[in-house]
NUDOZA-248386 format. One record per residue (C-alpha): residue number from 1; chain; x, y, z. Coordinates in Angstrom, 2 decimals. Each point is the difference from the previous one (the first is absolute). Layout:
<rs>
+------+-------+---------+---------+---------+
! resi ! chain !       X !       Y !       Z !
+------+-------+---------+---------+---------+
!  NUM !     A !       X !       Y !       Z !
...
+------+-------+---------+---------+---------+
</rs>
This chain:
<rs>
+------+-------+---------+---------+---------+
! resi ! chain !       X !       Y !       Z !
+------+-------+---------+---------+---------+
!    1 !     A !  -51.94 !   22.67 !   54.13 !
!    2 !     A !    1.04 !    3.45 !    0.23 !
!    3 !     A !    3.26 !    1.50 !   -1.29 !
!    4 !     A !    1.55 !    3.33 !    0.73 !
!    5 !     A !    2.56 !    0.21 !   -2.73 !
!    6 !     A !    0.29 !   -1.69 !   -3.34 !
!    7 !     A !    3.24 !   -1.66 !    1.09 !
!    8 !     A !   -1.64 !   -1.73 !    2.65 !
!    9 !     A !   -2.79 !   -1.29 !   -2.39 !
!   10 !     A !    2.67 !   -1.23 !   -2.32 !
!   11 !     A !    1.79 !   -1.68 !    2.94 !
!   12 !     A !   -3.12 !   -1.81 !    0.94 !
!   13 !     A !    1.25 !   -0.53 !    3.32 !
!   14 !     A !    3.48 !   -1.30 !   -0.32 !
!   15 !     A !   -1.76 !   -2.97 !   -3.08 !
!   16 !     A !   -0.53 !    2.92 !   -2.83 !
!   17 !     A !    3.23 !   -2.06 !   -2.10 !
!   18 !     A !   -2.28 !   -2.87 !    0.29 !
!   19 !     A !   -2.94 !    1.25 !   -0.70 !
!   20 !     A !    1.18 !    2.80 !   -2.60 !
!   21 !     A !    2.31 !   -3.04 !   -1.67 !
!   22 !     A !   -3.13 !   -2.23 !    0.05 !
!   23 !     A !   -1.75 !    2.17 !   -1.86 !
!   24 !     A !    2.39 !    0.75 !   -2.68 !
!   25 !     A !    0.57 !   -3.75 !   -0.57 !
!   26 !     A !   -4.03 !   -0.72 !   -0.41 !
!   27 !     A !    0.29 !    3.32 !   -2.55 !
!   28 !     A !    2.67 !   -1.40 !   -1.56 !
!   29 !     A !   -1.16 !   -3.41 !   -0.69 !
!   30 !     A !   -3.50 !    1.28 !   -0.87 !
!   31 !     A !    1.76 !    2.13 !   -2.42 !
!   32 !     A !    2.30 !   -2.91 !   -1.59 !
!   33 !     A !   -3.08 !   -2.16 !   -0.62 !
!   34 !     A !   -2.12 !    2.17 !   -2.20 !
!   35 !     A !    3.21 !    0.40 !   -1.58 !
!   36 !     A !    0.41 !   -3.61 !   -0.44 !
!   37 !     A !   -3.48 !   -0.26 !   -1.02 !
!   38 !     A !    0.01 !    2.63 !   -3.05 !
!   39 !     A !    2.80 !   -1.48 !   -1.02 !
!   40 !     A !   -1.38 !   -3.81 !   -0.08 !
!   41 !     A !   -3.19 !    1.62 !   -1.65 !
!   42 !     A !    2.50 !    1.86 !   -2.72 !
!   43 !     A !    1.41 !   -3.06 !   -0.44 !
!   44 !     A !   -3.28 !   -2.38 !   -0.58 !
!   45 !     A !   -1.57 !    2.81 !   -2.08 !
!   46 !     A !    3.14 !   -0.41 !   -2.63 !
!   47 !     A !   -0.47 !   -3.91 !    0.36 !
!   48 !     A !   -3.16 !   -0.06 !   -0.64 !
!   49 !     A !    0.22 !    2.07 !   -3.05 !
!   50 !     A !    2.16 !   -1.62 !   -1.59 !
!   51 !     A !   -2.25 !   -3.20 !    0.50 !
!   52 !     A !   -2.37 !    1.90 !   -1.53 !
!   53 !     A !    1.81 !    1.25 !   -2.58 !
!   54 !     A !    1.45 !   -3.58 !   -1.40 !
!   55 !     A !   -3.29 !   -1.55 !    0.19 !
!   56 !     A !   -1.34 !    2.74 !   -1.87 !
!   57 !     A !    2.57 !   -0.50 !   -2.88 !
!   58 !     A !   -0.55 !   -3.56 !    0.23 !
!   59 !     A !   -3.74 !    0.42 !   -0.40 !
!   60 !     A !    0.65 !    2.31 !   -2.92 !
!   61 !     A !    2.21 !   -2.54 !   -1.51 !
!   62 !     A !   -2.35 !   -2.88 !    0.02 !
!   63 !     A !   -2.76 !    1.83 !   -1.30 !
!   64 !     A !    2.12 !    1.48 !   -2.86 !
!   65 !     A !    1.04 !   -3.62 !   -0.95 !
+------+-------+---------+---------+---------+
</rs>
């Protein structure tokens, strides 16, 4: 396909709001999941430290007993 302006590229035809907005929403959701996913990871890294940290102490304490 050949354009001969950039507004006719953007237009796509008469379908560039279709195929401009379908784009934007894959973007968008591509963008919201690696957000979602750092944040779950954040989120099991604290959990898991603090697993680790209380059986830690409680390791300590039964050998100091």
């Amino acid at each position: 396909m050949n354009w001969e302006s950039w507004s006719e590229f953007f237009a796509m035809g008469g379908d560039g709001v279709y195929v401009w907005g379908s784009y934007f929403v894959t973007f968008a959701c591509v963008i919201g999941e690696v957000l979602l996913i750092s944040n779950r990871r954040r989120t099991l890294d604290k959990q898991y430290g603090l697993i680790h940290d209380s059986n830690k102490k409680e390791i300590n304490n039964e050998t100091s007993s």
